[in-house]
N, C-alpha and C positions, 0 to 999 in steps of 0.2 A: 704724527703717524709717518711712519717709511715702509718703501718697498709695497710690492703687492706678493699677492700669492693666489692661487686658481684652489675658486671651491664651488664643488660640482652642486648646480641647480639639481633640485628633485625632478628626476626625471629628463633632465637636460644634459646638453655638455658642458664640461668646466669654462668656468666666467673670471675673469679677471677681479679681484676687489681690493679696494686699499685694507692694509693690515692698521693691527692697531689689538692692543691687548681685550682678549675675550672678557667682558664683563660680566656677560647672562648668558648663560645655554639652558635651552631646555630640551630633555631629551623623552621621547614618547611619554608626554603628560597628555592623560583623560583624565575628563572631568564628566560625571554623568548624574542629571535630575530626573527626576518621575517620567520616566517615556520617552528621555528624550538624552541623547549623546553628544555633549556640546562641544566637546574636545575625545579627538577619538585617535590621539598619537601624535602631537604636533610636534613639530622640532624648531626653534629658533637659533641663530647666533645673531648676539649682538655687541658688539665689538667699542674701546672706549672711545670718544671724539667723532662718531658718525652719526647722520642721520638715518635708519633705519626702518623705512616705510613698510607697513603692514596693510597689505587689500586683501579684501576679500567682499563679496556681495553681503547685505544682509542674513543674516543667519548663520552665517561662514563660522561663528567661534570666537571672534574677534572679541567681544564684551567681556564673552567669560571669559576667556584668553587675558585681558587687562587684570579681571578680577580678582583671579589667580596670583597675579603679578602682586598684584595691593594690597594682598591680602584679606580680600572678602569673601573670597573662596578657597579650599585647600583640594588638590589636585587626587584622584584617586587614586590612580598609579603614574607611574614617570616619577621624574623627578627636575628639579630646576636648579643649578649651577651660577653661585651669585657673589662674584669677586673672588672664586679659587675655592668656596666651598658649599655646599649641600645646604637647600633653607625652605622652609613649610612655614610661613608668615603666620601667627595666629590669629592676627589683627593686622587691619591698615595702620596702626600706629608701630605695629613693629616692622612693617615693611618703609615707612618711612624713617626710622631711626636706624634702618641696613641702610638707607640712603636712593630708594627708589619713590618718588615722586610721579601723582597722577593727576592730570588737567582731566578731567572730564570735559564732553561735551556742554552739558548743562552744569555751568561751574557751583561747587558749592562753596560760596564764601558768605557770610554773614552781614548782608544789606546795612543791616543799623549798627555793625561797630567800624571803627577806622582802619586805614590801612594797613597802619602797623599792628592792630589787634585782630585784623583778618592773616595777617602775614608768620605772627606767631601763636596763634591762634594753639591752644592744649599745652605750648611749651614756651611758656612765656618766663625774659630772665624777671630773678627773682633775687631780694634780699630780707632776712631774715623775715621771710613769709613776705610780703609785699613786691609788690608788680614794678621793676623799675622801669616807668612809662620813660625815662629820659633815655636811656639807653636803647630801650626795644625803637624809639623813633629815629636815634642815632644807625643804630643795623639797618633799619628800612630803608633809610636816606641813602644808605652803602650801598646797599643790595640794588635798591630801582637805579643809580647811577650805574650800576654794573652792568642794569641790564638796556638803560640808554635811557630811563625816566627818571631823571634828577627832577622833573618838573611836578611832577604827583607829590604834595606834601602828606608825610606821615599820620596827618590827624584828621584829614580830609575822611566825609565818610565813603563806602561802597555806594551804596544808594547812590550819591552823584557823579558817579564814573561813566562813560561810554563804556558799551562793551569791549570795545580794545581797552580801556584802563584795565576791568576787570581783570581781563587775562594778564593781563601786565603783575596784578595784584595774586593770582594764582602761580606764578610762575615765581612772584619774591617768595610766596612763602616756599616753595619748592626748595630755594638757596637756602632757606632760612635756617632748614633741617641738612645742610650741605648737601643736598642729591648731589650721586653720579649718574641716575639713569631719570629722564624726565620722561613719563609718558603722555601724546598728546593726542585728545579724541576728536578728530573732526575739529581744529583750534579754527580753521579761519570760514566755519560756517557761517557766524555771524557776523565776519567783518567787511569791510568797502575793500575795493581794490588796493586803493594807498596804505590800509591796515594791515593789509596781507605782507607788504613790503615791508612793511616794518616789524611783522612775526616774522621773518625768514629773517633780517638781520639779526634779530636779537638771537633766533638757531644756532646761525655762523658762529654769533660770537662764543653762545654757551658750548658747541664742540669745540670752537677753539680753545677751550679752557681743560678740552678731556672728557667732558660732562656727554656722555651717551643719550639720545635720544627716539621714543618712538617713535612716528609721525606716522597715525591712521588719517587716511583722506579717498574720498571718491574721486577727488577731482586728479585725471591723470597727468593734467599741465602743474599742478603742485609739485608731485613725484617728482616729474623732471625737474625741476625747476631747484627744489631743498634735497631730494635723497641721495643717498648714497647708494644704498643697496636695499631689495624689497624682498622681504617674503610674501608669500600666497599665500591664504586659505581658501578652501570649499569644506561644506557641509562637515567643517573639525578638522579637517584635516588638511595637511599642508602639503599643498602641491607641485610649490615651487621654492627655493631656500636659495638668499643671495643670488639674486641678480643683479644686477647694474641695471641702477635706475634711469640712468640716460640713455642709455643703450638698448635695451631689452624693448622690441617691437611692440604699439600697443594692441595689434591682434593677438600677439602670443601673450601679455599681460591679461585681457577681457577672455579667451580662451581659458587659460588655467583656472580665471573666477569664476568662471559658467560653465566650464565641462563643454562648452561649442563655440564655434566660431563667428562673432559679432562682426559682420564688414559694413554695415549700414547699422547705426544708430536709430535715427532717425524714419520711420516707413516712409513710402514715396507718397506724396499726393496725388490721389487716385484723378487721373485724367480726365472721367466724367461727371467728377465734383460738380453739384449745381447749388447755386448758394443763394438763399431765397429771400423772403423781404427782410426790413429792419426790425429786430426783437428789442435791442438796446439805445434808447436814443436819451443820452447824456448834454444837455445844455448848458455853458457856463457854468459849469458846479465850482464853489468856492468854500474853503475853511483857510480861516488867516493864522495862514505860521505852517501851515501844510502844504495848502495848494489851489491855485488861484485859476477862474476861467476856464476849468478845461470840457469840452467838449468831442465828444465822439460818440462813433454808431458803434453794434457788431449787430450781423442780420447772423439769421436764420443758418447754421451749414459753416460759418466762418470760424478763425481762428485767431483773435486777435491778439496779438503780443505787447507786452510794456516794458518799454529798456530802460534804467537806470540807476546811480547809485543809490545806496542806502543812504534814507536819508531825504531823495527826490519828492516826498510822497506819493509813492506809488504803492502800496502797503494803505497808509491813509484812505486813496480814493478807491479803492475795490473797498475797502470798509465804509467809505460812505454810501456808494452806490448798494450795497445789501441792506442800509439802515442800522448799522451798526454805530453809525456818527451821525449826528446830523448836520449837513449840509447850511453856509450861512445865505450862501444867494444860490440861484441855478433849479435844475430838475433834474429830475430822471424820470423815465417813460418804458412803460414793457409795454411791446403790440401802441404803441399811441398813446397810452394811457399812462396818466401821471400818477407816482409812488408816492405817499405818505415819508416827507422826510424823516431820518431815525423812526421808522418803523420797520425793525427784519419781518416780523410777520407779514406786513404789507407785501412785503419784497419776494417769499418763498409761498403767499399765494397766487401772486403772479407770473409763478414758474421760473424762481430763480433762486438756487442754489448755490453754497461757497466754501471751499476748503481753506480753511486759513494759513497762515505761514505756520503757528505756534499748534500744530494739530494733537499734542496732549493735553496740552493746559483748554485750549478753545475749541477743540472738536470732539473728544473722546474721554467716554467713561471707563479711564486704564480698569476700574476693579469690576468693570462688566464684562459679560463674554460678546462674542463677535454679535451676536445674533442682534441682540440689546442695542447695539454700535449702530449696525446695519439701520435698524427699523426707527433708529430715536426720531425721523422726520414724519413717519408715518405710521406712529405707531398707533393711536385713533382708529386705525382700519383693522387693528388685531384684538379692537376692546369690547365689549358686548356684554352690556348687563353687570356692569363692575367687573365681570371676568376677562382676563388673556387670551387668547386660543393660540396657545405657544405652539401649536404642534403647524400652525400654517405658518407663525412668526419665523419660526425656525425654518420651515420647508421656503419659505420665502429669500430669507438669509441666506443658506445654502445653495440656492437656485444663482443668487449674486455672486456669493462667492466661486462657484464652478466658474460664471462666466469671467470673471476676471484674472482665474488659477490664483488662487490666493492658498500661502502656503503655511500652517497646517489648513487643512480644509473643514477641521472639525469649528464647527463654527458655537461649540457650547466651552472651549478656551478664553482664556481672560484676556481683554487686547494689550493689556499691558506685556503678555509674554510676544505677540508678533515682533516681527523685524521693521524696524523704518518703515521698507518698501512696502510692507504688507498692512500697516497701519493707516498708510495712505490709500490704499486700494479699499479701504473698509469706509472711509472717508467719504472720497468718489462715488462706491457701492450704495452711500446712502442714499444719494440726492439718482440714482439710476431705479428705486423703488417709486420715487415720485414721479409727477408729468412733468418733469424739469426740462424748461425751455432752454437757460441761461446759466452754463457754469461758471463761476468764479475761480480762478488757482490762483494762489498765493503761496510763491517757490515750491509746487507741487512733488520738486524733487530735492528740497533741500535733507540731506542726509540720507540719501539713496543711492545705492551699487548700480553699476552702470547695467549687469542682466536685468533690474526693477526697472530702472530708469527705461527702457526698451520698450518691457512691458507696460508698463503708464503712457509712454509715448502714444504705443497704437491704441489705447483704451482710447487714449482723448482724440487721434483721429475717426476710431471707429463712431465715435460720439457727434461730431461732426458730420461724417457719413450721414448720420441715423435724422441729422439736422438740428442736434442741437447746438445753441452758438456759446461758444468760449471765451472769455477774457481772461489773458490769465499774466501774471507780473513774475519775471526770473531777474536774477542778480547774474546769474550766465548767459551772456549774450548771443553765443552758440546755441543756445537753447533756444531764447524769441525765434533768432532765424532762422534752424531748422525745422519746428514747429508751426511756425504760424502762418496765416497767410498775408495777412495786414502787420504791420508794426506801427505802435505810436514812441517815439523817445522822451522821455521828461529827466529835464535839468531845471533844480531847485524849485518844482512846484507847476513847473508850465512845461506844457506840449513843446517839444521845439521842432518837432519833425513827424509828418507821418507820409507811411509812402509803403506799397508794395513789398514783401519781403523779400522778392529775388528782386528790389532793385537797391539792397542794403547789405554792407559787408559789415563786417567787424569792426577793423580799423573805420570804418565811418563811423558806426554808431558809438566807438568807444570814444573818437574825437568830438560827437555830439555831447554825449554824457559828461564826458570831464574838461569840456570847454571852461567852464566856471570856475572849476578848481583849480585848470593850469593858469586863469587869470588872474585867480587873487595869489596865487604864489608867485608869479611875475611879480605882482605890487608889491608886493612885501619883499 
């Protein structure tokens, strides 16, 4: 790429951006379902050899936006511009033989075959009808050295991949079909820190190559950090076109996503906070190979945080503490009173409720509507004589959802169709129908727009307010701190710190957390 050239943001003044030959444009493509307008004139440019970041809040367009791209949707009107000429994908398989490649969030590779057979996966070489497995393992071994995994062998199954393999494994097949444009959804929501380093080299190297990519993320230290230049969405439409990602302020970034001005993330902690006795009293609790010893309170009003890497078990111990696991030495205690280990029922009749990290697969019924979501904890109190009495079910649902703005607010929609943000608010919403003493979050904001993230924010201080006590585990360390009011840190299994949140910075806790890892790489 040489030279730059000035192209005016929506609605902005002209921005500097590196050139580089236009690979995809799209110009006023809508896309429109039953009630609902999900692209309502977007415009993109994305140019060959950059990284080209895409924000927008949940709901913004973004999915169908991709879908379009892949081929799983075709666009109403507009139209999309793809290496110099005009193209309506009929199929994802023909938008990957134009050469545009899609990582999904939740990757879909095929657990029980091998890498090389996740990698060529529909187009596999062939001689006179049969599968040449020596060749197709030869490409794989080419391709993952390409992309800096010489070490991943080709016959290895998925199944026993970390999740950075995985995407390592989504990104061969992407080569495999030669992409020039790789799209990527939210790729380092499931990784550790050190993971993330080593998604942005392997970026570098594929724009080094020419190889165009998307890069959707919440997180605004990524943007900086991998993009080149960002578009905007709100509500389909695109707000902002080429910006400079390093440059571009992140008020005016959280502005154009929210249509207002975010200057405080975080709400302030209410000064006449009064935080009451202990609800949570955690003793020695142990599982070998997870997490050893730990001990802690949360009372009444508090908001306690957990910092560490993936991996820590911190994830683990809120699963054990709900009854989800059971515990090999230790307690747990609500009000004084000791819980029936691996029993959740024990757990949520003594007033303790849990969001978990995986909130489709483990919280919500996607092919049910909001109302059904809402009520699944207390639904008992809507039954009478074999019958429902759906009309208070719902009046009840409804009542949660106003108080938390959850958007659409028709609460007889399927939760499958909410946004992220709004899937976790219905989450939340449930355990707020019951006398829930004690909430559990488990990354309550993982895959959520920083306007959502705001909103959940003040939910769970308002929640607090109200007295209920929080415990809740981020993989964002900004998030414990601004959040909570206690922090505990766990490195590989055990507490190694706990202390006040304003008397804990960042670089401290991220020197706690990865104490271990920077030791054994020393050793080695």
């Amino acid at each position: 790429m040489t030279g730059h050239d000035a192209v005016s943001g929506t609605g902005g003044t002209p921005v500097e951006t590196t050139t580089g030959e236009v690979v995809l444009r799209l110009t006023d493509v809508v896309k429109t379902f039953p009630g609902v307008r999900a692209l309502d004139g977007v415009q993109l440019e994305v140019r060959a050899g950059e990284v080209h970041c895409l924000l927008g809040q949940n709901g913004a367009g973004k999915s169908t936006l991709i879908k379009v791209l892949a081929g799983v949707h075709r666009q109403d009107s507009g139209h999309v511009e793809w290496r110099g000429g005009r193209v309506a994908f009929a199929n994802p398989q023909a938008a990957m033989r134009a050469g545009i490649a899609t990582i999904y969030q939740e990757l879909d590779l095929v657990e029980d075959l091998s890498v090389a057979e996740n990698a060529f996966l529909g187009h596999e070489p062939r001689r006179l009808g049969f599968i040449r497995r020596g060749h197709m393992a030869s490409r794989t071994r080419e391709i993952l050295g390409r992309l800096g995994h010489a070490e991943i062998p080709p016959g290895r199954m998925v199944r026993a991949l970390p999740a950075a393999g995985k995407q390592v494994v989504s990104m061969a097949r992407a080569l495999s079909h030669e992409a020039r444009l790789i799209i990527m959804d939210e790729p380092s929501a499931v990784l550790a820190h050190d993971e993330v380093e080593n998604l942005f080299r392997i970026i570098r190297e594929l724009t080094a190559q020419g190889i165009a990519v998307i890069y959707i993320s919440h997180r605004l230290e990524e943007i900086r950090e991998i993009g080149d230049r960002v578009t905007v969405l709100k509500d389909g439409r695109t707000t902002a076109a080429n910006l400079p990602a390093r440059e571009t302020p992140t008020s005016d970034l959280v502005s154009r996503m929210t249509g207002r001005d975010i200057e405080y993330v975080f709400p302030d902690r209410p000064a006449d906070t009064v935080v009451g006795d202990e609800l949570l009293q955690v003793d020695g609790l142990t599982r070998s190979g997870e997490f050893a010893d730990v001990s802690l309170t949360v009372r009444a009003g508090e908001i306690v945080g957990i910092a560490g890497l993936v991996g820590s078990g911190r994830s683990e111990l809120l699963e054990t503490i709900y009854g989800a696991r059971a515990a090999e030495t230790g307690s747990v205690r609500m009000a004084g009173r000791a819980l029936r280990p691996g029993s959740v029922g024990a757990a949520v009749k003594a007033g303790m409720g849990m969001a978990p990290e995986e909130r489709k697969s483990q919280a919500l019924l996607l092919g049910e509507p909001i109302y059904r979501n809402v009520t699944l904890a207390t639904f008992a109190r809507y039954a009478r004589f074999g019958f429902t009495d759906m009309g208070r079910e719902r009046a009840e649902a409804d009542r949660i959802a106003e108080s938390l703005e959850m958007r659409p607010r028709d609460v007889r929609r399927a939760v499958r169709t909410l946004s992220g943000g709004n899937q976790q608010k219905v989450v939340v919403g449930r355990w707020l129908l019951g006398d829930t003493k004690l909430l559990l979050l488990d990354e309550p904001t993982r895959g959520v727009d920083v306007g959502a993230r705001a909103e959940l924010y003040q939910v769970i201080r308002q929640l607090a307010a109200q007295g209920v006590g929080v415990l809740l585990v981020s993989s964002e360390v900004p998030e414990v701190l601004g959040l909570a009011d206690r922090v505990l840190v766990m490195r590989e299994g055990r507490v190694v710190r706990t202390a006040p949140a304003d008397e804990l910075d960042e670089p401290t806790v991220l020197d706690l957390v990865m104490a271990g890892s920077l030791m054994e790489g020393a050793a080695a």
